[in-house]
C-alpha positions as CSV (number, residue, x, y, z in Angstrom):
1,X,-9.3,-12.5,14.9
2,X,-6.9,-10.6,12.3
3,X,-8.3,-7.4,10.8
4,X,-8.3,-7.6,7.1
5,X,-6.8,-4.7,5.1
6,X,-6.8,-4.1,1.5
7,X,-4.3,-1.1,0.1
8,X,-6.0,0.0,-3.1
9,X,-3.8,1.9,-5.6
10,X,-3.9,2.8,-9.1
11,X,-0.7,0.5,-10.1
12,X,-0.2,-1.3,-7.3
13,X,3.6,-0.7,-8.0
14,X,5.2,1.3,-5.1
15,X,2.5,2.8,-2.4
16,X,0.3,0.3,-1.9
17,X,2.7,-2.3,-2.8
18,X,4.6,-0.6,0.5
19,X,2.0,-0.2,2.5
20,X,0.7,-3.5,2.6
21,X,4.9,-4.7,3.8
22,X,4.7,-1.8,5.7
23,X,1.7,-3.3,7.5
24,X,2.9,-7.4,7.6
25,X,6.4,-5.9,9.0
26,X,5.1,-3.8,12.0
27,X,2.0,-5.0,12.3
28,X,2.6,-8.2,14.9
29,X,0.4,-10.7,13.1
30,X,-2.8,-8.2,13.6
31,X,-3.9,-7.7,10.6
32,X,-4.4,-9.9,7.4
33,X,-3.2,-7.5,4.5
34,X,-3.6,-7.6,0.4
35,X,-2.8,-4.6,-1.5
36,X,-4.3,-4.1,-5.8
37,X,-4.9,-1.5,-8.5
38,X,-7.4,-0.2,-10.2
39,X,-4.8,-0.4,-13.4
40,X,-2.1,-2.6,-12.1
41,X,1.4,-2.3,-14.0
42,X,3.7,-4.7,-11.8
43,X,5.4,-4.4,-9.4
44,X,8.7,-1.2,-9.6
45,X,11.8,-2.3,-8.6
46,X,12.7,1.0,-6.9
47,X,9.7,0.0,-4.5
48,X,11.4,-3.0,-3.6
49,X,15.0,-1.9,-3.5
50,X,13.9,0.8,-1.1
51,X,11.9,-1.7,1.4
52,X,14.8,-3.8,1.2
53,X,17.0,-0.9,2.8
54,X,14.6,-0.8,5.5
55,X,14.7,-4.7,5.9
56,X,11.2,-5.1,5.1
57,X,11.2,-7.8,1.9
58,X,8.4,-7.0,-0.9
59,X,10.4,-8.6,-3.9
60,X,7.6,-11.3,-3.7
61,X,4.3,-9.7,-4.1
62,X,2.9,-9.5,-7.4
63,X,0.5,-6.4,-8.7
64,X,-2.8,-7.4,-9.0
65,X,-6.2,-6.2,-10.1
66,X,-9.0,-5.4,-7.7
67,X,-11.9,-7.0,-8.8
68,X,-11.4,-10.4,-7.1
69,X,-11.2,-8.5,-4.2
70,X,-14.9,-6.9,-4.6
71,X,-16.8,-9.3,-3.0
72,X,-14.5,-10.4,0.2
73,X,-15.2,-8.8,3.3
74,X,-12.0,-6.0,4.6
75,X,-12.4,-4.4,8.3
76,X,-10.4,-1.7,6.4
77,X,-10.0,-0.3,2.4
78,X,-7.3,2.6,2.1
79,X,-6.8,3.9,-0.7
80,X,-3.1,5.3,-1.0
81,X,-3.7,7.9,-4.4
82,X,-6.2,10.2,-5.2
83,X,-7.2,8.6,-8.4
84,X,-7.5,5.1,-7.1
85,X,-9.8,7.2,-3.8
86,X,-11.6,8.9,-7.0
87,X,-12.6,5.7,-9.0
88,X,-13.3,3.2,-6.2
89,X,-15.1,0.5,-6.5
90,X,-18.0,-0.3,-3.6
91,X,-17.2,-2.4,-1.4
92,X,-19.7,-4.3,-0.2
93,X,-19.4,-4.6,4.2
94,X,-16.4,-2.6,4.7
95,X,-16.2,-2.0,8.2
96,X,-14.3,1.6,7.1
97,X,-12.5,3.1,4.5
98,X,-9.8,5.6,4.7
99,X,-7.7,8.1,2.2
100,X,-4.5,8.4,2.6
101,X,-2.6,10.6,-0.4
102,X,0.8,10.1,-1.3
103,X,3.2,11.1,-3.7
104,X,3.5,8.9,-7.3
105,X,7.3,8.2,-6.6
106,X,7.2,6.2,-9.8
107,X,6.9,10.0,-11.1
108,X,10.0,11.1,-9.8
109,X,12.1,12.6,-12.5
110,X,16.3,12.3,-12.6
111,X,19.0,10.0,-12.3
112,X,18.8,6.4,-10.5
113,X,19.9,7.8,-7.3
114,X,17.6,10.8,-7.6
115,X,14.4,8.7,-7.9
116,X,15.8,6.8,-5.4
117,X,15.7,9.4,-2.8
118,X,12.0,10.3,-3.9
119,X,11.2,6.5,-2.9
120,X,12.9,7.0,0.6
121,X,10.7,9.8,0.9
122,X,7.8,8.2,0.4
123,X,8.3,4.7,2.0
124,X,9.3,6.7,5.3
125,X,5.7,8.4,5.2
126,X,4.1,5.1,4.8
127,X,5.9,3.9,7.3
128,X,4.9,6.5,10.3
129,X,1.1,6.3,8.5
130,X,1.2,2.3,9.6
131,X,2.8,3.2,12.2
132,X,-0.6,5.6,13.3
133,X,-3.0,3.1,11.7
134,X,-1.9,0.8,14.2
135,X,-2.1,2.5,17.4
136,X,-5.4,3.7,16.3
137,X,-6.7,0.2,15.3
138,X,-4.9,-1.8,18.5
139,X,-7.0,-3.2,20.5
């Protein structure tokens, strides 16, 4: 039976908008995975350009809210920002719940390029995050 995940972000724009391809991508058909916000604003484009260098294709998921989520069962809620971890919602049934921190790369400041290196940064920490979640979780 697939483990059911839900990324939980403030935006749902960039982390958990990478997280949850992060997860579909190396996760072997394991896990059933949704990502939402707590204050969705869509989905970034730098987000999707920088999965898209790492072959990993996001440019279809949408940013959604989290309430229709509230009252589905999820083996696992990780929240991926400390204000999303700050102002979460119960979840009824959660098997566990994590906190993982990362950077706002929708924050980054300079040119295109600049910004765009910040996104690298941050997609390549997600990455080796999924990368633990799922040898932790295998079984």
């Amino acid at each position: 039976m697939k483990k059911r995940v839900l990324f939980l972000c403030t935006g749902n724009s960039c982390r958990s908008q990478m997280a949850e391809g992060w997860l579909r991508h190396l996760g072997g058909g394991q896990f059933d995975v949704v990502s939402a916000g707590t204050h969705p604003v869509g989905l970034n484009p730098c987000a999707v350009r920088v999965m898209q260098e790492a072959h990993v294709d996001i440019s279809h998921h949408a940013s959604e809210r989290v309430e229709p989520y509230l009252t589905q069962h999820f083996d696992y809620v990780i929240t991926v920002c400390d204000r999303a971890h700050e102002e979460c919602p119960i979840f009824p049934g959660v098997s566990s719940m994590f906190h993982w921190n990362f950077d706002d790369p929708a924050k980054a400041n300079g040119s295109y390029e600049q910004r765009l290196i910040v996104f690298r940064r941050i997609r390549d920490e997600i990455q080796n995050r999924i990368r633990g979640f799922i040898a932790d979780t295998a079984g």
